[in-house]
Structures are given as C-alpha cells and as structure tokens.
C-alpha positions, 0 to 999 in steps of 0.5 A: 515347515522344515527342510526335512519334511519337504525333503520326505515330500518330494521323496515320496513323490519320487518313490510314488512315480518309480512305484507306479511303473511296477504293475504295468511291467508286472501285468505285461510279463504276465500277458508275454511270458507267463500265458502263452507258456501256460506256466501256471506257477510263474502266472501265480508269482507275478500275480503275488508281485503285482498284488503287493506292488499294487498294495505298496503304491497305494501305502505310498500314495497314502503316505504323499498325501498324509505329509502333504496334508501335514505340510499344508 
C-alpha cells in the first residue's frame, strides 16, 4: 500500500490512545467535582461528554481497524 494510507494508520493509532484518556478524565471529574457538590447540571454535561467520547473512541477504533484490515 502507499504511504499515505499507512500514514492515516498510524495516525488513527495515535488520535485512538489520545481518545481513549478522555473517558477516564471525564468519569474522574465526574466522582471529584460534580458529586460532592451535588451540581446535578455539571453531573448531567460531563455525563453528555463522556457519552460522546466514548462514541468517538469507538468510531476511531472502528475506523484503525477498517484501514488495518484494508492494509492487510
């Protein structure tokens, strides 16, 4: 295959780790800031964000393994 699409492999790959520390910082604001303060609005966005980072992870994954397949 070309250089460009292993390019957008490891670019994948990379965008994919980066991605994947984004729920764990989400769930961790969630348990220090937004449940001992009660602030049911703030629990309710960083619920949002988490669920639409988790939704974007699982696209990326999709996404590395369809070009690796395609690679392969």
């Amino acid at each position: 295959m070309t250089g460009r699409s292993q390019v957008l492999a490891i670019t994948l790959a990379v965008l994919t780790t980066l991605a994947a520390l984004a729920p764990i910082e989400l769930q961790r604001r969630m348990i220090d800031d937004a449940l001992p303060a009660g602030d049911v609005p703030l629990l309710m966005l960083l619920g949002g964000i988490y669920l639409f980072s988790i939704l974007a992870l699982q696209a990326l994954k999709f996404a590395l393994g369809m070009v690796a397949g395609w690679l392969s």
